[in-house]
C-alpha positions in Angstrom: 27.0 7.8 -1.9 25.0 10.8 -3.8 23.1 13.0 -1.3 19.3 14.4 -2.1 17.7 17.3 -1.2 14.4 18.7 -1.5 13.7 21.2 -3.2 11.1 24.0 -2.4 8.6 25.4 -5.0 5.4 26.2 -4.6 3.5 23.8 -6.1 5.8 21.1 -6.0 8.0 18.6 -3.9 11.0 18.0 -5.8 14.0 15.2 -4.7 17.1 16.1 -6.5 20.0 14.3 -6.3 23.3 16.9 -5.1 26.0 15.1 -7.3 24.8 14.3 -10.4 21.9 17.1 -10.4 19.1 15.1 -11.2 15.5 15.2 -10.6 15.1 12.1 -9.1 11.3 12.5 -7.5 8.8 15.3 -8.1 4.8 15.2 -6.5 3.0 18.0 -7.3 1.4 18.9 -4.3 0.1 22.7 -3.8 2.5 24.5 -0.8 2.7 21.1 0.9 7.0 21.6 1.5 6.4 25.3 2.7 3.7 23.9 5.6 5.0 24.4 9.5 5.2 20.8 10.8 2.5 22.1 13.5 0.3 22.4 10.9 0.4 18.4 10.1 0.4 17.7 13.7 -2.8 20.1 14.2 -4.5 17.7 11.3 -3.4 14.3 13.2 -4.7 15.2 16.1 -8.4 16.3 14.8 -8.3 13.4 12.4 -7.6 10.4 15.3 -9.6 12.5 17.9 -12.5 12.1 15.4 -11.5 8.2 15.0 -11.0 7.5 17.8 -14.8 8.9 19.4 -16.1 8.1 16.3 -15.6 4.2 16.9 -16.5 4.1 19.8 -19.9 5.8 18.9 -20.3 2.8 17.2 -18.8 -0.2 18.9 -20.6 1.4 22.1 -23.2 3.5 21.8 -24.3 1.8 18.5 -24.1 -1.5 20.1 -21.8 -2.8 16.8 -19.3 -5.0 19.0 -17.1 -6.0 15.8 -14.0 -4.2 15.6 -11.8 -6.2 13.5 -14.8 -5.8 10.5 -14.8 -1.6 11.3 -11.0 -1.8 10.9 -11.1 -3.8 7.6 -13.5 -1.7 6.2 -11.7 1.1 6.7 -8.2 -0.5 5.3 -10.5 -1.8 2.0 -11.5 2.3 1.6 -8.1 3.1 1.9 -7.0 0.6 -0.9 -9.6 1.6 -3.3 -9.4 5.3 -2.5 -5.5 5.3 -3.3 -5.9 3.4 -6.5 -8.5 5.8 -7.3 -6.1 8.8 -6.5 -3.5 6.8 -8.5 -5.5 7.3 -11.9 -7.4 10.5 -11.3 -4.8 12.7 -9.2 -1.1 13.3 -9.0 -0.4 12.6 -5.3 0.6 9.1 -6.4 3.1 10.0 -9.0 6.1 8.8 -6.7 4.8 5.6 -7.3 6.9 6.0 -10.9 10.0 6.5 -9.2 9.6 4.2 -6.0 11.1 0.9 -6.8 9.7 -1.9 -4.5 11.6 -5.3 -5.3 10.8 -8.3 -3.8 12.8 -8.4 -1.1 12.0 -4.8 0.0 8.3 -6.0 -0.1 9.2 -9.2 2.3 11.4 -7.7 4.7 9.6 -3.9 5.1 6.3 -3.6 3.6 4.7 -7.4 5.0 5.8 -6.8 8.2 4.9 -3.1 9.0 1.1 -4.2 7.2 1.1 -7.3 9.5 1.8 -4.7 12.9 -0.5 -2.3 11.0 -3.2 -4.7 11.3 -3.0 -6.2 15.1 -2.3 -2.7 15.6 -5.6 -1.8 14.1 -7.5 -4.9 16.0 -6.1 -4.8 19.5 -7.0 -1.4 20.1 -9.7 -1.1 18.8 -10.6 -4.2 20.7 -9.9 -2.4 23.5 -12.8 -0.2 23.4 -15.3 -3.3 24.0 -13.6 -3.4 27.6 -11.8 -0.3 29.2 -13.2 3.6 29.0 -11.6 6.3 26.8 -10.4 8.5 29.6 -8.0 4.9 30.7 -7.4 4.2 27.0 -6.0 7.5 26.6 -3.5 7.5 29.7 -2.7 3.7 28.6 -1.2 5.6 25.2 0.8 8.0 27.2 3.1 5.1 27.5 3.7 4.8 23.7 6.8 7.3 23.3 8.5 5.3 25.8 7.7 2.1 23.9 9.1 3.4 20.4 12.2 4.7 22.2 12.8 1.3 23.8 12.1 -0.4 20.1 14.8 2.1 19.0 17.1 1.1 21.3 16.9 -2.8 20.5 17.0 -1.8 17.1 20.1 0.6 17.2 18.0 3.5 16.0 18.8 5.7 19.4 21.5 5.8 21.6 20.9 4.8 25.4 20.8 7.9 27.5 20.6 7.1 31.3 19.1 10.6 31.7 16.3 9.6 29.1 15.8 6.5 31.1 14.9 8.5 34.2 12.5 10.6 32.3 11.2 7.4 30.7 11.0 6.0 34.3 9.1 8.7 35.5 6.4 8.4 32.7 6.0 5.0 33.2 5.6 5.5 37.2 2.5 7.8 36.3 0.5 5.2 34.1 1.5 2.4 36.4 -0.7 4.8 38.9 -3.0 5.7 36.7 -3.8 1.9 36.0 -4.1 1.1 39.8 -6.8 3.7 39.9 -9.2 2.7 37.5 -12.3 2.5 38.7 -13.6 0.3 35.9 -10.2 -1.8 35.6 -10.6 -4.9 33.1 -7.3 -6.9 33.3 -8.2 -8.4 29.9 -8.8 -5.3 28.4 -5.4 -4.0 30.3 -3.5 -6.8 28.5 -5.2 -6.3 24.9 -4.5 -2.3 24.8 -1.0 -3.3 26.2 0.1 -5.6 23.2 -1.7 -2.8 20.8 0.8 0.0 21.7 3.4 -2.5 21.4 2.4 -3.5 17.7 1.4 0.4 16.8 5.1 1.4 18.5 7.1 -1.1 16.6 5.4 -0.1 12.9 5.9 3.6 14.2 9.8 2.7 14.1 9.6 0.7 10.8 7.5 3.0 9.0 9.9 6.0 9.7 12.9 3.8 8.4 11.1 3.4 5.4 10.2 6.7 4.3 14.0 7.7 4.8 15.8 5.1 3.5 13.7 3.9 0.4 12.8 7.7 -0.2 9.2 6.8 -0.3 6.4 8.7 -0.4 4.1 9.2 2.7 0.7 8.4 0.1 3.2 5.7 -1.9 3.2 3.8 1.3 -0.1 3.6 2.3 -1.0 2.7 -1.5 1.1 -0.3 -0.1 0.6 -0.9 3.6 -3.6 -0.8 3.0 -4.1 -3.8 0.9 -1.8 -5.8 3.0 -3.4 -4.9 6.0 -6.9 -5.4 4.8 -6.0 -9.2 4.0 -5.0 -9.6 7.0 -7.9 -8.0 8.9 -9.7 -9.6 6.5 -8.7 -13.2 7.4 -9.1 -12.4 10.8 -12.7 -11.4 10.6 -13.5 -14.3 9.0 -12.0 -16.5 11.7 -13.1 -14.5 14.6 -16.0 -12.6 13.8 -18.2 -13.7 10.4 -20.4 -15.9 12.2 -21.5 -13.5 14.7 -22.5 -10.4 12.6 -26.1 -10.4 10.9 -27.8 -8.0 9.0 -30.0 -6.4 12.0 -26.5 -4.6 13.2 -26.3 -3.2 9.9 -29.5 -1.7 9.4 -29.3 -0.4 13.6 -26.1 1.6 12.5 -26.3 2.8 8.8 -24.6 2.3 6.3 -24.1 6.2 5.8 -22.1 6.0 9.3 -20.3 3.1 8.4 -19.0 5.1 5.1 -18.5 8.5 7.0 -16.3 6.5 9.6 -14.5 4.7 6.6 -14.2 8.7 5.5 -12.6 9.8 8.6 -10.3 6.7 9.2 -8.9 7.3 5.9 -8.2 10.7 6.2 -6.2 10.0 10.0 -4.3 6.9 7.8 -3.2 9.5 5.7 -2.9 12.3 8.2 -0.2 9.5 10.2 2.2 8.9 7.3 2.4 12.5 6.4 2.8 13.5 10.0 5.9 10.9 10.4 7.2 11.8 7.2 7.6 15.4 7.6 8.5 14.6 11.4 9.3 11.3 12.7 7.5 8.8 14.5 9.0 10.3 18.2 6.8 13.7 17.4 4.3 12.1 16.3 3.7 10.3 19.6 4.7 13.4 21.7 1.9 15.2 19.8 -0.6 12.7 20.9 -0.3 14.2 24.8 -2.2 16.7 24.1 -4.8 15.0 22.0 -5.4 12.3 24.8 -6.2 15.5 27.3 -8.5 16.5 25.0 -9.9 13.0 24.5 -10.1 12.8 28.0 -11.8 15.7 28.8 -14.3 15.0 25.9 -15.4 11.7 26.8 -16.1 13.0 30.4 -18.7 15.1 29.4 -19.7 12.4 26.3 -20.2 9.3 28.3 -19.6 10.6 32.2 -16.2 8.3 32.0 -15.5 8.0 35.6 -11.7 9.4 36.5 -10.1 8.9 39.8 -8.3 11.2 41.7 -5.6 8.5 41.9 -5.8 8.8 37.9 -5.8 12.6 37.6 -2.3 12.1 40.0 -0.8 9.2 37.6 -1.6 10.6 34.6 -1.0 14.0 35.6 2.6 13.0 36.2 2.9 11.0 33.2 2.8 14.4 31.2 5.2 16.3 33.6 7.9 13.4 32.9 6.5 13.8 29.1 7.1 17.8 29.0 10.4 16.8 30.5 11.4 14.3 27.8 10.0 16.5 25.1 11.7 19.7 26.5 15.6 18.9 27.7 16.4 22.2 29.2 13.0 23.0 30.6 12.6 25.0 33.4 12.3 23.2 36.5 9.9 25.9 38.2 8.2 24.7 35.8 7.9 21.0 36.5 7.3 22.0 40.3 4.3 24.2 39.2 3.1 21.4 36.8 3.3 18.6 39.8 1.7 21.1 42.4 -1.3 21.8 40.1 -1.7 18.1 40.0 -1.5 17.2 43.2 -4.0 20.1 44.2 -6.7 18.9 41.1 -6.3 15.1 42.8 -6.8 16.7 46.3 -9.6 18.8 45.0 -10.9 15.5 43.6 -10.9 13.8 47.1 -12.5 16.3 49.2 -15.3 15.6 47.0 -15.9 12.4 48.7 -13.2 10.7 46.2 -16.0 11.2 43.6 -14.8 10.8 40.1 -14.5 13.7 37.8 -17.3 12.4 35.5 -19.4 12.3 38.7 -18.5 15.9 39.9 -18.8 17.3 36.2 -22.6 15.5 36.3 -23.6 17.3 39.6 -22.9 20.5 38.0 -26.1 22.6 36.9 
């Protein structure tokens, strides 16, 4: 079986194949081979920070409870933006050299749109019932999740010493969960079921991208009309008869199109990321976006944290460093855990106050 290999140029991705020396895939795209893969993970993580507040400034703040219409709104932009790019841009060429049969569509395309979608619904669902701050240390668990998939799907090989690591990560958001002060089982269950769905596609979409040689903008030119169908169906069933024109005109239509703006561009940001990467980093990556989320949404909305939840989620990312990091220092780890335990203890002797609370009291 022939072999490919990209070659670098500087305006240009080219896929050439080792044996017979032909070109086999070129896209045009200005210095995009000769970026550092921090680069793409510095553009996720501003791109579904911004999502991520941004709806829910409007399912919130803006009083728009319908989540699964936001979410096909922004999957109907992405399939009319990419057929747009299709005819007035060449970041869609691979589309003349990918070959989607039938079967490929069935077995790969259907079913990554379908997770795509209750992806796309359940957590954004979630937003209607738990705080960001909990959201955010819920998603911590998500690595472990797409390394579990991996291992049922014979992507990774069971390490026992991984499954202690993994152990540890999940001990943290087990504790974190306990000590959520505004704890909505229902909520808990919906953002549970989310990461599940959002880790499984993670795994399928990475399997795609190598094995068909598909472009990261050639599959969402595929995965976004799928996935707005479906979200589409679903509004209709679950929502239509509860949306009227008076939560349009309180919210804008301007917001609604920036957010459609902004979802597109983390869409896109999420299948260059994993192609360049893989779906592991891309998770990893999203530690230290959910600290910042965290710490943003304290000061945004006064999101009430535990001290119990500063110590669960603080040892959910010490277990995380360890997983990401295999020969890490352990002096390291020690100092990481301390400086936890101390910002927990600091926490109590407050009067077991939250951290929004403390951070309010502050001139």
């Amino acid at each position: 079986m022939s072999e490919t290999t990209p070659a670098q140029e500087s305006s240009a991705v080219v896929l050439i194949d080792k044996e017979e020396g032909e070109t086999l895939l070129s896209v045009k795209v200005v210095s995009s081979e000769g970026l550092h893969p921090s680069i793409y993970i510095a553009i996720w993580i501003l791109s579904s920070g911004s999502v991520i507040l941004f709806n829910k400034y409007i399912l919130h703040t803006l009083d728009f409870p319908f989540p699964i219409f936001l979410t096909t709104c922004h999957l109907i932009f992405a399939t009319l933006s990419t057929r747009i790019l299709e005819r007035s841009s060449n970041l869609l060429d691979g589309l003349k050299v990918v070959k989607i049969t039938q079967d490929v569509y069935v077995k790969a395309i259907l079913p990554i749109g379908f997770l795509f979608s209750l992806s796309l619904v359940f957590c954004n669902v979630a937003y209607l019932y738990l705080s960001v701050p909990f959201i955010q240390m819920l998603k911590a668990v998500t690595p472990v999740v797409v390394l579990l998939i991996g291992y049922a799907l014979g992507t990774d090989k069971v390490d026992c010493m991984v499954l202690v690591k993994v152990t540890l990560i999940v001990t943290g958001v087990i504790i974190a969960s306990y000590g959520e002060i505004e704890f909505v089982f229902l909520g808990f269950v919906i953002q549970g079921l989310g990461i599940l769905f959002e880790a499984t596609r993670l795994v399928l979409v990475q399997k795609l991208l190598k094995e068909h040689k598909m472009d990261p903008m050639v599959s969402l030119y595929y995965f976004a009309p799928v996935c707005a169908v479906i979200n589409g169906l679903a509004f209709l069933i679950f929502e239509s008869h509860l949306i009227t024109w008076d939560y349009f005109n309180h919210v804008g239509f301007g917001v609604l199109f920036l957010n459609c703006c902004t979802a597109l561009a983390l869409n896109v940001a999420v299948v260059f990321l994993i192609g360049k990467t893989s779906s592991l980093v891309m998770c990893l990556s999203g530690v230290f976006k959910d600290i910042l989320l965290v710490v943003v949404s304290v000061f945004l909305w006064n999101s009430p944290v535990s001290p119990l939840q500063v110590f669960g989620y603080g040892l959910a990312l010490i277990g995380m460093v360890w997983y990401k990091q295999a020969d890490c220092n352990p002096l390291l780890l020690i100092c990481a855990f301390t400086a936890t335990t101390l910002a927990s203890t600091m926490m109590v002797a407050h009067g077991g106050m939250s951290l929004g609370s403390i951070l309010a009291k502050q001139p």
